[in-house]
N, C-alpha and C positions, 0 to 999 in steps of 0.2 A: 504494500500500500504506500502511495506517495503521501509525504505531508503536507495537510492543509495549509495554506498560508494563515496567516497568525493577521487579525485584526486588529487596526492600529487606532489610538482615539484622535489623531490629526485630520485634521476633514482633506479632503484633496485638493490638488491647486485650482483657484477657479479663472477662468480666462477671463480677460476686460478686452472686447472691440471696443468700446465708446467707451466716455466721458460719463462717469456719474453723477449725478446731480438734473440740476433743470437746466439745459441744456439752451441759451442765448437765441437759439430760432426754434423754442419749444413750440411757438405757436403753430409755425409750416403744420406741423401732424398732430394739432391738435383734433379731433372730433366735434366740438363742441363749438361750432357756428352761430354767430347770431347775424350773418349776414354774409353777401359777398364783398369782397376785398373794395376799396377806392380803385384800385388798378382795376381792377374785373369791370365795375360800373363804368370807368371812362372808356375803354375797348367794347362795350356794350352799346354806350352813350356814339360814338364815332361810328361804330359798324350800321346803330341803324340812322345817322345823318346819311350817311353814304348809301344804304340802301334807298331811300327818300330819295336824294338828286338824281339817283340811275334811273330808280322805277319810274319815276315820272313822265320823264323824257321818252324813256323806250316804250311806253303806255301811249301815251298819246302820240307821239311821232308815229308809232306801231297803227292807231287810230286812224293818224290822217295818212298813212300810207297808201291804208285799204280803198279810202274815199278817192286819194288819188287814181287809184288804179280802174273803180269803180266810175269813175266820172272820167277818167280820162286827161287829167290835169295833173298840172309839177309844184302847185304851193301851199296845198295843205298840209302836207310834212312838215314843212317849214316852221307852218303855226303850227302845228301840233306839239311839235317838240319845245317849242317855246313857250305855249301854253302850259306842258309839263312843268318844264325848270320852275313858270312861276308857279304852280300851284303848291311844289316840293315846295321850294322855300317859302312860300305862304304856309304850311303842314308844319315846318320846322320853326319856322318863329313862331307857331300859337304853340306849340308842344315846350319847344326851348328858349323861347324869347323872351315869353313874357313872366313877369316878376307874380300877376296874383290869376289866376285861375277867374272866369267869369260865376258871378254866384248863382246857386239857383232860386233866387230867390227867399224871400227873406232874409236874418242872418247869419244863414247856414251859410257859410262862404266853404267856398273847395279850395284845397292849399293849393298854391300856387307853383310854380316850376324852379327849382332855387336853384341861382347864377350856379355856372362849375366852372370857375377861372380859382386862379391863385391869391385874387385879392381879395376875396368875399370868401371869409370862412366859414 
């Protein structure tokens, strides 16, 4: 019979990959959200202005394409696409322009669109 190794009361060595403690970007992996990030909301914020100035323009240029082809003329494209651009930025100043939301009556006012620049915290 071989002999059993003998039990020792030292615990074994235990390895460290990381840094113990609270770890200075504890937050990256935290689970416990109460929002999305200021970075997330501005790339949020910009994807849909940009969606707004595209769709516009391809929407109604797309519109006055048809009517060109349907009628047989070259300048309703023209205004269509222009019509687009302004309606976009008409959509994007009442969403992002303006400072107080229109009320609905009485003094229930609906909050308003707050500035996102650097100078307005």
């Amino acid at each position: 019979m071989s002999p059993r190794p003998r039990k020792t009361d030292t615990p074994a060595p235990r390895l460290v990959t990381r840094r113990e403690g609270v770890a200075p970007d504890a937050h990256r992996w935290s689970t416990e959200t109460e929002g999305p990030s200021p970075t997330a909301q501005a790339d949020a914020l910009g994807a849909t202005v940009l969606a707004y100035l595209v769709t516009g323009p391809v929407l109604f240029g797309g519109a006055g394409w048809l009517l060109d082809r349907w009628l047989g003329t070259s300048l309703i494209v023209a205004v269509g696409v222009v019509v687009g651009m302004g309606l976009s930025l008409y959509v994007i100043w009442l969403r992002y322009g303006t400072s107080q939301a229109p009320t609905s009556g009485g003094d229930t006012a609906l909050p308003g669109a707050k500035p996102h620049n650097e100078e307005n915290p």
